[in-house]
C-alpha positions in Angstrom: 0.0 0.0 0.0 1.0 3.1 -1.0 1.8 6.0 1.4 -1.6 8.3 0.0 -3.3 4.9 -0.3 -2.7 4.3 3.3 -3.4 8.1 4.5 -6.4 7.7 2.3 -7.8 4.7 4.7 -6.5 6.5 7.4 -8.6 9.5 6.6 -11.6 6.5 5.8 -11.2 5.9 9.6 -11.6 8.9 10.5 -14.7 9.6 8.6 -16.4 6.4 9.8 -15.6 7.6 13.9 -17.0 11.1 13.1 -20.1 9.7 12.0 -20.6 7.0 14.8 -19.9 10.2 17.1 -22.6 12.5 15.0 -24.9 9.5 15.5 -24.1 9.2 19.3 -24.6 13.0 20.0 -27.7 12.8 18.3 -28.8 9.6 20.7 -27.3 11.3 23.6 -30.1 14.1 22.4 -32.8 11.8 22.3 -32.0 10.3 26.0 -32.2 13.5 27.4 -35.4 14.5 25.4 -36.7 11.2 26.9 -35.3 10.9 30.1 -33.5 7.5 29.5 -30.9 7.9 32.2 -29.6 4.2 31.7 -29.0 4.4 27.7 -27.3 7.9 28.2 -24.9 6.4 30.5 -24.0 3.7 27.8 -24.2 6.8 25.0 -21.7 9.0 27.0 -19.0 5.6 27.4 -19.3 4.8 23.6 -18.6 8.6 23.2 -15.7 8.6 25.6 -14.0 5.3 23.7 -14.6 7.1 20.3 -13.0 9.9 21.3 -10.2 7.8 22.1 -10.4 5.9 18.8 -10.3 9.4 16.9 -7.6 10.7 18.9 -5.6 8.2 18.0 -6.7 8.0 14.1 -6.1 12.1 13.7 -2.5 11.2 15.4 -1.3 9.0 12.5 -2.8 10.8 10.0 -0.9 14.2 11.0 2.2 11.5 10.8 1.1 9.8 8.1 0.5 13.6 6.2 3.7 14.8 7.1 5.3 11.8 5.3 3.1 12.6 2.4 4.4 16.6 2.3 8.0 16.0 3.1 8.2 13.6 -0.1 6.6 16.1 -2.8 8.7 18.6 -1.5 6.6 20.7 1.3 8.2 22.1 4.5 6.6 24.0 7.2 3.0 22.3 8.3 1.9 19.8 7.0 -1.7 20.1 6.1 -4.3 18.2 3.3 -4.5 21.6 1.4 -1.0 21.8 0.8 -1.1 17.9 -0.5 -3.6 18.2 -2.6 -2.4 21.2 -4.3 1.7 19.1 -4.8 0.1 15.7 -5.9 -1.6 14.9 -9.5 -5.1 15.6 -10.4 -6.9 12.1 -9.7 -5.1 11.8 -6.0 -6.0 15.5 -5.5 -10.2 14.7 -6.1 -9.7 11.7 -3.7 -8.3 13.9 -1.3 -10.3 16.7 -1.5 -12.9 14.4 -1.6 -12.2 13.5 1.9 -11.2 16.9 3.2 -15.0 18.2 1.9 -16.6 14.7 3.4 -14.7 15.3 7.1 -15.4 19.2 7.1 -18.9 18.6 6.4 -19.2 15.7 9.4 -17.0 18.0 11.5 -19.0 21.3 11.2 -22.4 19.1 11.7 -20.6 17.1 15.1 -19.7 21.1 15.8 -23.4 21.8 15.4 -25.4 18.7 17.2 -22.6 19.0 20.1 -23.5 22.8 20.7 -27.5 22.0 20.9 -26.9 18.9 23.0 -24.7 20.9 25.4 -27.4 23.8 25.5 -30.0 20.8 26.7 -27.8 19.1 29.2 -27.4 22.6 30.3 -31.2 23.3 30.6 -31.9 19.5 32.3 -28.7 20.4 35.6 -30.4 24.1 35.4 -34.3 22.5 36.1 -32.4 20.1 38.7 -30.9 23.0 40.5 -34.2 24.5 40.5 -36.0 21.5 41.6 -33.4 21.1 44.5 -33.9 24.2 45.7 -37.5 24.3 45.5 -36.7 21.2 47.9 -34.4 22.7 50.0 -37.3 25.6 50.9 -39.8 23.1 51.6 -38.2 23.0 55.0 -38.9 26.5 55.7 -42.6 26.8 55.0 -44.9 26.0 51.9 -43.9 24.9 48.5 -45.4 27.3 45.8 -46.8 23.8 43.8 -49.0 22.5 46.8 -51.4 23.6 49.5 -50.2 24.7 52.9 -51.7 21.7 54.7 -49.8 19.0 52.9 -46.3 20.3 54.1 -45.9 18.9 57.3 -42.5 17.7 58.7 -43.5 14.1 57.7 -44.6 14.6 54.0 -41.2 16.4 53.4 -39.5 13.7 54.7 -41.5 11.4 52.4 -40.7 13.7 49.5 -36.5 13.8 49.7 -36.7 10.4 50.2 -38.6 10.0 47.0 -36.3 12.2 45.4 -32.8 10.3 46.9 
């Protein structure tokens, strides 16, 4: 296998974790949506070994890619525009093809990562509010529920409930 045939597969591999991570943001969406705490958990773990996976892929790709630029000639950073510009036409497309193909996952990872942060964010924020909503029941009434029901005992029912 040639060097751009094996930085080709390389960047293959890295296309095909970037989508399994898209797809896995998008769950981890969908388990907060729904409350499914016990899938998230498994989400968030397949997301932490992917992360792995990719960290390793993108490290022998930038080795791999420097390889590539040192032998057409090209000091300084080494980067997939420069290569595709120093190779011939048909290894150029393939490249280019790639570099459009992991831009386009990337920006869209970018994207579903910022929205799933912003509802993670939302779910601790209604959390804090529940606990402290909690946490005042101690000193008098709760705002949701008549005077009468908050007695001592019924509070102690209720943070039990919610341990």
């Amino acid at each position: 296998m040639s060097n751009l045939e094996h930085l080709l597969s390389l960047l293959g591999s890295q296309r095909e974790v970037l989508s399994r991570l898209l797809e896995l943001v998008r769950e981890e969406r969908e388990c907060l949506v729904h409350n499914r705490t016990e899938r998230l958990e498994v989400v968030i773990e397949d997301e932490v070994q992917l992360l792995a996976i990719q960290r390793e892929v993108s490290t022998r790709i930038v080795r791999e890619l420097t390889r590539l630029c040192l032998a057409h000639g090209l000091e300084g950073q080494p980067s997939l525009g420069r290569l595709i510009d120093a190779v011939p036409a048909p290894d150029a497309d393939r490249l280019r093809d790639c570099s459009t193909t992991l831009t386009t996952l990337t920006t869209e990872l970018q994207r579903e990562g910022r929205i799933t942060w912003f509802m993670a964010q939302r779910a601790m924020n209604y959390i804090d509010f529940a606990l402290k909503l909690i946490g005042r029941a101690q000193l008098g009434a709760v705002p949701y529920s008549p005077r009468a029901a908050q007695t001592p005992a019924s509070l102690q029912v209720l943070i039990n409930n919610c341990a």
